[in-house]
C-alpha positions in Angstrom: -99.2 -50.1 103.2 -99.2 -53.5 101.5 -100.9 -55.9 103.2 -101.8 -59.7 101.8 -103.9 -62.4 103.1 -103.6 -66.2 102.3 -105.1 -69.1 104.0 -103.2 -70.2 107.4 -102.5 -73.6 108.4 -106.1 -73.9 110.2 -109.2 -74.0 109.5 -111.1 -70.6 109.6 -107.4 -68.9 110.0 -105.9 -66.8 107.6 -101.9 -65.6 107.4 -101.5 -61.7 107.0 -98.1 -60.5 105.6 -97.9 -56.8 105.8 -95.2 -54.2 104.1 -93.4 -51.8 104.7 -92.1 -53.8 107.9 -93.5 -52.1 111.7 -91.4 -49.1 112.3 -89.4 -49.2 116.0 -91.7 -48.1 118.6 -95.1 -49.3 116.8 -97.6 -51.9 117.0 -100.4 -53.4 114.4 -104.0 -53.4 115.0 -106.7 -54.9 112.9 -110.3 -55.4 112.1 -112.6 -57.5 110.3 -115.6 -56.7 108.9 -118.1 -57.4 105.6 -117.0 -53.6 104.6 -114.6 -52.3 107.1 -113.9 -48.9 107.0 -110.1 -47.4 106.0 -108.4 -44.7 108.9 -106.9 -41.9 107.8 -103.4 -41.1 109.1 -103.7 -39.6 112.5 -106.8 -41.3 113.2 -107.1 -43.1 116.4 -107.2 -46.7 116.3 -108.8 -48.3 119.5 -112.4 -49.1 119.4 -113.3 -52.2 117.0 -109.7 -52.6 116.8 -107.6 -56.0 117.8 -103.6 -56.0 118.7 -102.4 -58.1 116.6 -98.2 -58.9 117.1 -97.5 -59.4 113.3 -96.9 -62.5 113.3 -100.0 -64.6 114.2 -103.0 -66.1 112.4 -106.1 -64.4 112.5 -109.4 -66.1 113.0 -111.8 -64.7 109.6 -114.3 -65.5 107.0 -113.4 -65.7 103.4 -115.3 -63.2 102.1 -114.6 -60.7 104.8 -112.0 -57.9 104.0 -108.8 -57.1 106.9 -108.1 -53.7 107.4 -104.4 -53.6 109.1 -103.2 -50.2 110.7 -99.8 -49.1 111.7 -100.3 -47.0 115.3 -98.0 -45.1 117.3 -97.9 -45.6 121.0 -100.7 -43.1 121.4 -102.8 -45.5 119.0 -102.8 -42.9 116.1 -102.6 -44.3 112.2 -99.3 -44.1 110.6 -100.2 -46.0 107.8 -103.0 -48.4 106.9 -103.8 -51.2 104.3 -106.9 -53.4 103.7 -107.3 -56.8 101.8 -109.9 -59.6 101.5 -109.7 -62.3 103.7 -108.8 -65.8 102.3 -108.6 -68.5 105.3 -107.9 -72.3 105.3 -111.1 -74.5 103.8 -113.4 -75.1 106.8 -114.6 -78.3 106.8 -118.1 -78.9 107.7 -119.1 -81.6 110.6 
């Protein structure tokens, strides 16, 4: 699985394109983390994980690295794919 991050259209936000596209009947789940780890295929994906509906902006750090699973309705990795985070600048106050 393919999966890119570039900065979204707010600050601290980043835009997260993923392929192959979501197979019928799936969803997308992600984390965030300094060194997240990878699942495996048939792993479960639930605790530490987000839903995320493939389309959103995710709130990150530059500097983190996205890990974004495919999971079947029983939350079990079909595929997986991790990146580092780039986000919008964050200005400071």
């Amino acid at each position: 699985m393919n999966v890119v991050s570039v900065a979204g259209s707010t600050s601290g936000s980043t835009a997260i394109t993923v392929e192959p596209t979501l197979a019928s009947g799936n969803s997308y789940k992600y984390k965030v983390a300094a060194n997240p780890t990878m699942p495996k295929i048939g792993d479960t994906c639930q605790s530490g994980y987000t839903n995320w509906d493939g389309k959103a902006e995710i709130a990150a750090v530059t500097g983190q690295k996205i890990v974004v699973a495919e999971v079947d309705s029983n939350n079990k990795c079909i595929a997986a794919g991790m990146t580092d985070v780039v986000t919008a600048e964050q200005v400071e106050a």
